[in-house]
GUFIMI-965239 format. One record per residue: residue number from 1; x, y, z of N, C-alpha, C in turn; residue in one letter. Coordinates in Angstrom, 3 decimals. Example, Ala and Ser with C-alpha at 12.3 -4.5 7.8 and 13.67 -1.06 7.14 Angstrom:
REM GUFIMI-965239
<pt 1,<13.190,-5.690,7.800>,<12.300,-4.500,7.800>,<13.200,-3.300,7.800>,"A">
<pt 2,<12.850,-2.250,7.080>,<13.670,-1.060,7.140>,<12.900,0.030,7.870>,"S">
REM end
This chain:
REM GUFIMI-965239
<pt 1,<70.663,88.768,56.066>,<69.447,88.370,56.728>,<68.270,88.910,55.921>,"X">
<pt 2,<67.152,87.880,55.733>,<65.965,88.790,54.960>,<64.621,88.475,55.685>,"X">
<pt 3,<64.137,88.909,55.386>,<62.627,88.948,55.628>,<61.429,88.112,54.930>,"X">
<pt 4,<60.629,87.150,55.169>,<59.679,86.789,54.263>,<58.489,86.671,54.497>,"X">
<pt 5,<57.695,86.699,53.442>,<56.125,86.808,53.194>,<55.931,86.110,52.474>,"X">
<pt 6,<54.785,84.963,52.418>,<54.208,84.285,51.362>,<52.702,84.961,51.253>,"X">
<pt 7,<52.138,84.933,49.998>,<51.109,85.578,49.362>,<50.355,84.586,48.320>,"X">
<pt 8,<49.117,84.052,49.111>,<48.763,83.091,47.785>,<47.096,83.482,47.358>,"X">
<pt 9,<46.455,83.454,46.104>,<44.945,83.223,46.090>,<44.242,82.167,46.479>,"X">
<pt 10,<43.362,82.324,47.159>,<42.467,81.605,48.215>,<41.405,82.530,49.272>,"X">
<pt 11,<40.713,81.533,50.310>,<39.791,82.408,51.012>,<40.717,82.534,51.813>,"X">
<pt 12,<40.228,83.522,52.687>,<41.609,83.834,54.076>,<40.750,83.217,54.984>,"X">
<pt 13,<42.087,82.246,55.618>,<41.692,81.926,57.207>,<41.175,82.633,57.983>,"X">
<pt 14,<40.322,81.628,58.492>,<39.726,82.253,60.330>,<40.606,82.615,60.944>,"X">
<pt 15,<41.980,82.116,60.941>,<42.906,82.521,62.099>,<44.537,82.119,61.949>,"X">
<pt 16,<45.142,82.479,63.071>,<46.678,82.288,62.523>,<47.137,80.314,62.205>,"X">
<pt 17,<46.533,79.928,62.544>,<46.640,78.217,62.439>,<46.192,77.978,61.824>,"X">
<pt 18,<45.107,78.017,61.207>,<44.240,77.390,59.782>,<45.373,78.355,58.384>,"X">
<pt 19,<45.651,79.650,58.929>,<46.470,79.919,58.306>,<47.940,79.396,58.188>,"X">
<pt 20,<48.547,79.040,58.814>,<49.609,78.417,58.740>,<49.577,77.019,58.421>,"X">
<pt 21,<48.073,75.935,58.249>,<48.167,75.271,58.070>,<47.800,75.037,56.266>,"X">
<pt 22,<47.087,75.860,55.688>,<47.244,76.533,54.595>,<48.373,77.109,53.484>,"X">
<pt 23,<49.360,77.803,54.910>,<50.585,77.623,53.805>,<51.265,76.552,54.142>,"X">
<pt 24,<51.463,75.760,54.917>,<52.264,74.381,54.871>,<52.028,73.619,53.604>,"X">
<pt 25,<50.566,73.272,53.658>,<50.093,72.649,52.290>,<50.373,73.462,51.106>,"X">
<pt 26,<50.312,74.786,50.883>,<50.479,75.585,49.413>,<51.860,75.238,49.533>,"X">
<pt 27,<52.533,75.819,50.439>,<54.443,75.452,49.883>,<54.966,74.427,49.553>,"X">
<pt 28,<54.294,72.813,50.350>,<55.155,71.882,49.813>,<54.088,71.771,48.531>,"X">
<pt 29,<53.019,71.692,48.016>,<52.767,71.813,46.659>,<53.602,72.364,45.547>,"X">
<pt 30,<53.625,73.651,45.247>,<54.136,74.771,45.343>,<55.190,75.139,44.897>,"X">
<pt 31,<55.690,75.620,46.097>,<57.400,75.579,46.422>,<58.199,74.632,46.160>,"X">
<pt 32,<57.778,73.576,46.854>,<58.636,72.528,47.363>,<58.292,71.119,46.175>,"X">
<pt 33,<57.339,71.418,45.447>,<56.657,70.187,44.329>,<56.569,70.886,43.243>,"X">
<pt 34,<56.171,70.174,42.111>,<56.343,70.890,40.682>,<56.102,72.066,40.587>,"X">
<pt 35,<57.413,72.729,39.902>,<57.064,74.345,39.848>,<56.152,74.266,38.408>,"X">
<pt 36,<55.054,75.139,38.817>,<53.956,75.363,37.709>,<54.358,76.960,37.731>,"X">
<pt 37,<53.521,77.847,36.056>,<53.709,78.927,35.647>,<52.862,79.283,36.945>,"X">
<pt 38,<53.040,80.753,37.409>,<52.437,81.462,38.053>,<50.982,81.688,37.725>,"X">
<pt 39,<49.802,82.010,38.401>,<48.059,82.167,37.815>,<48.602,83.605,37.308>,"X">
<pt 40,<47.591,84.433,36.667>,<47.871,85.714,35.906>,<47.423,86.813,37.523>,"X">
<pt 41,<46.450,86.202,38.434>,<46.512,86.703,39.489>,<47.901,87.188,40.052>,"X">
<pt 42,<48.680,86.235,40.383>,<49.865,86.123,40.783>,<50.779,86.654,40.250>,"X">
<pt 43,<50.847,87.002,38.591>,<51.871,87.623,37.869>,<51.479,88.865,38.056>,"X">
<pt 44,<50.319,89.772,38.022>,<49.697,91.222,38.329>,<49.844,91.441,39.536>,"X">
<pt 45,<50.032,90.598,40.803>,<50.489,91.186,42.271>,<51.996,90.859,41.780>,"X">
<pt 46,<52.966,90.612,41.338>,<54.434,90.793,41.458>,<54.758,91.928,40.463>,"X">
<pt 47,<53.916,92.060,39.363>,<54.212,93.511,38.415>,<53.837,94.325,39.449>,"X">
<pt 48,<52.770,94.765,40.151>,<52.122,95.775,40.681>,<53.031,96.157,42.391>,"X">
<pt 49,<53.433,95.273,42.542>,<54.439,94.843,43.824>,<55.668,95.731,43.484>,"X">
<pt 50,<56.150,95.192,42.389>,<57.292,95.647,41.827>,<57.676,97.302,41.809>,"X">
<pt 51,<56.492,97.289,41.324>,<56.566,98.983,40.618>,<56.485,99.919,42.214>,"X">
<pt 52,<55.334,99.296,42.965>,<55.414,99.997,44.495>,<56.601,99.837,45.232>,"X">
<pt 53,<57.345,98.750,45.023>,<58.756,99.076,45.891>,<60.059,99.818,44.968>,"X">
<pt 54,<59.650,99.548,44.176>,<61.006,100.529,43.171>,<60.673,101.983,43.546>,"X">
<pt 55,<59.071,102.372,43.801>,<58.815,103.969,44.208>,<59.604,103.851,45.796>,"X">
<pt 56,<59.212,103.248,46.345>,<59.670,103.061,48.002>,<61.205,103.321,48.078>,"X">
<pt 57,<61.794,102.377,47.456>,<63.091,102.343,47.201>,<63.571,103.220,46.495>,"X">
<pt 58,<63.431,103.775,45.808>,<64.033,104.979,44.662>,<64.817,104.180,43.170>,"X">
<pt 59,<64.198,103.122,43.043>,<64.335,101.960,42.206>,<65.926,100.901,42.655>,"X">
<pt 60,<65.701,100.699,43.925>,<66.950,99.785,44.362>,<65.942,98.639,44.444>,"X">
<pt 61,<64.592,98.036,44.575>,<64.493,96.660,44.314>,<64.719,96.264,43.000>,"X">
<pt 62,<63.762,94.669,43.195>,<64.378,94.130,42.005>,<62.315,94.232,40.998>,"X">
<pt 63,<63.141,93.998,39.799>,<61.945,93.749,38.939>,<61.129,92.668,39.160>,"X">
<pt 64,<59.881,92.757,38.398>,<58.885,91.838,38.790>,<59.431,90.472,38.032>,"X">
<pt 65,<60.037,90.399,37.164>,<60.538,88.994,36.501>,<60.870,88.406,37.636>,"X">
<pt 66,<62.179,89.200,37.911>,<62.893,88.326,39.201>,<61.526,87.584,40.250>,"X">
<pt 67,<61.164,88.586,40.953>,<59.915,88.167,41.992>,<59.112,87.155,41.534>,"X">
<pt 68,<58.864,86.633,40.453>,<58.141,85.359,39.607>,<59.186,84.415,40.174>,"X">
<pt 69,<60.314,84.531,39.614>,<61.251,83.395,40.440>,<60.696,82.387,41.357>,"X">
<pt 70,<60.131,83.326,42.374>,<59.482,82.490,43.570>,<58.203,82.568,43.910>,"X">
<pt 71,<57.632,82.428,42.451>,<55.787,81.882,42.520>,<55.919,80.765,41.646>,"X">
<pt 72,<54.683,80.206,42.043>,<54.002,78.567,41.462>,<52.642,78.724,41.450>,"X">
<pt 73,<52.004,78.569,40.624>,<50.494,78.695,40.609>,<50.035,79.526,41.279>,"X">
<pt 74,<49.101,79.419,42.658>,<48.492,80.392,43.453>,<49.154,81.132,43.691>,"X">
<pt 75,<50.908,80.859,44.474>,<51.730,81.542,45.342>,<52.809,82.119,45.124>,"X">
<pt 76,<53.260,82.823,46.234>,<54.111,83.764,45.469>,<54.803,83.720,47.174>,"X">
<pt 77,<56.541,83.462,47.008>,<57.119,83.728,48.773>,<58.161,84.830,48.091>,"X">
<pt 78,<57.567,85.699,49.175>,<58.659,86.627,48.860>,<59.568,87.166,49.796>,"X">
<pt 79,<61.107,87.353,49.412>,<61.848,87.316,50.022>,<62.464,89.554,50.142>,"X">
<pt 80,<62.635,89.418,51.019>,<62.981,91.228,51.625>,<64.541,91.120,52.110>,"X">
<pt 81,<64.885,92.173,52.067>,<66.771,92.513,52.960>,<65.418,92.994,54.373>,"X">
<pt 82,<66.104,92.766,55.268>,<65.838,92.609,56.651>,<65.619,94.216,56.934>,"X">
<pt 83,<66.155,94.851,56.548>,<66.663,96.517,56.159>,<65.084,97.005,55.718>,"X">
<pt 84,<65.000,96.651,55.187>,<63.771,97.248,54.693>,<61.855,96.583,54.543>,"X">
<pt 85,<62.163,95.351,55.675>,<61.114,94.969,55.660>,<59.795,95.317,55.990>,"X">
<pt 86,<60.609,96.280,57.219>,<58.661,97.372,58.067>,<58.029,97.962,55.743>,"X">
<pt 87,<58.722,98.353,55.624>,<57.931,99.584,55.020>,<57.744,98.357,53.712>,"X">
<pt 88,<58.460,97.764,53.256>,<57.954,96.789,51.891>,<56.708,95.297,52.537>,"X">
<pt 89,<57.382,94.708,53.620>,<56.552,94.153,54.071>,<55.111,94.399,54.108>,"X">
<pt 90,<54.685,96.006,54.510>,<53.503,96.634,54.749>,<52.902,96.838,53.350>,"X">
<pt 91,<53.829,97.232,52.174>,<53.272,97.278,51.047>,<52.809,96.026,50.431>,"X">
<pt 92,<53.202,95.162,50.302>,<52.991,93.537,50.151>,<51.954,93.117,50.393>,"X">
<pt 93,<51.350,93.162,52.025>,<50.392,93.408,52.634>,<48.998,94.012,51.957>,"X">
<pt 94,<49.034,95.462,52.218>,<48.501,96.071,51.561>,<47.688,95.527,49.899>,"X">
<pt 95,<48.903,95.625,49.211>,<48.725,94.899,47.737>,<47.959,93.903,47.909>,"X">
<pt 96,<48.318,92.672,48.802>,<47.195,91.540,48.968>,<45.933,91.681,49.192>,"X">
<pt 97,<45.714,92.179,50.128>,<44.225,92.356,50.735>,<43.549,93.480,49.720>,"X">
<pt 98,<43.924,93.809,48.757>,<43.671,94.872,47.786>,<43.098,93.981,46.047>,"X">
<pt 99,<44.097,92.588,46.562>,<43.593,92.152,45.693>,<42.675,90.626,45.939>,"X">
<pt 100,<42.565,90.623,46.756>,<41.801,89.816,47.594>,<42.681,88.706,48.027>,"X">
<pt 101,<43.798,88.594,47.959>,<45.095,87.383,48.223>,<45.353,87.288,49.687>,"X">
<pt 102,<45.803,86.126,50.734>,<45.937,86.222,51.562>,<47.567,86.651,51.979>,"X">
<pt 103,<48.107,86.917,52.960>,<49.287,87.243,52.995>,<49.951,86.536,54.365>,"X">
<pt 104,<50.654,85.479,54.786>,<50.894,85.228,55.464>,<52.824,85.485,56.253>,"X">
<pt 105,<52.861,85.365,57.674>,<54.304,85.761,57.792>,<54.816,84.484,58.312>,"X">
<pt 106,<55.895,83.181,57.318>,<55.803,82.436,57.956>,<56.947,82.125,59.110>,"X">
<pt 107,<57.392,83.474,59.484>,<58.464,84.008,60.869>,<57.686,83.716,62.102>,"X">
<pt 108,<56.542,84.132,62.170>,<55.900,84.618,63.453>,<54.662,83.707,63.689>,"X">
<pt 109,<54.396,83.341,62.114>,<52.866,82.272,62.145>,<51.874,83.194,62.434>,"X">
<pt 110,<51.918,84.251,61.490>,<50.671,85.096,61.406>,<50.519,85.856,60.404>,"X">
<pt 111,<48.985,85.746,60.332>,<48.426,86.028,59.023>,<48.274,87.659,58.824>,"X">
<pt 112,<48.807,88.412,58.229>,<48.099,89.766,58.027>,<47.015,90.083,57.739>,"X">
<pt 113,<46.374,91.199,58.597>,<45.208,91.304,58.207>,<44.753,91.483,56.491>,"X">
<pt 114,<43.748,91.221,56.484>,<42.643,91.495,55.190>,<42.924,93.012,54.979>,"X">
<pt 115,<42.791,93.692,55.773>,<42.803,94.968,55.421>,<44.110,95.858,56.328>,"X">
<pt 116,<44.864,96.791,55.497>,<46.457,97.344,56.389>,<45.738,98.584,55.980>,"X">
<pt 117,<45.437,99.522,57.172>,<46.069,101.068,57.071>,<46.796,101.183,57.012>,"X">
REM end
């Protein structure tokens, strides 16, 4: 069982529906339509991603190559072990709104805030 987060550059929604209607359109682009190289935005949140969960983990995730896997231009879906989603999820998070990226959960149909203590 895993956990997921999609993370794309853009303005952040007003709310959880403009947000979810936001990633509907980025994924079947995206995801689901020609895979394009990742923006350099997008490759610096999966290096920088990377390196924060290998500290979290004691280096049991995976490298940032892998995590490119599943970006396309703006976006980036990223996939978690269910096990460890509170504490990587939150870092993910974090990382986004840090770099001005939105972060959406598309489990629950809600957007993380802009800003995570």
């Amino acid at each position: 069982m895993s956990y997921d987060l999609a993370v794309w550059e853009g303005a952040q929604p007003s709310n959880d529906g403009e947000g979810g209607d936001v990633y509907d359109q980025l994924y079947d682009e995206y995801m689901e339509g020609e895979d394009l190289p990742p923006t350099p935005g997008i490759r610096a949140y999966a290096e920088a991603l990377a390196e924060r969960w290998a500290v979290l983990t004691e280096g049991a995730t995976l490298g940032w190559g892998l995590l490119l896997d599943d970006a396309s231009g703006p976006m980036i879906y990223l996939t978690m072990p269910y096990g460890l989603a509170g504490e990587l999820s939150a870092e993910a998070a974090r990382l986004a709104a840090e770099l001005g990226f939105v972060c959406y959960d598309p489990q629950t149909a809600h957007l993380w805030p802009a800003h995570i203590d």
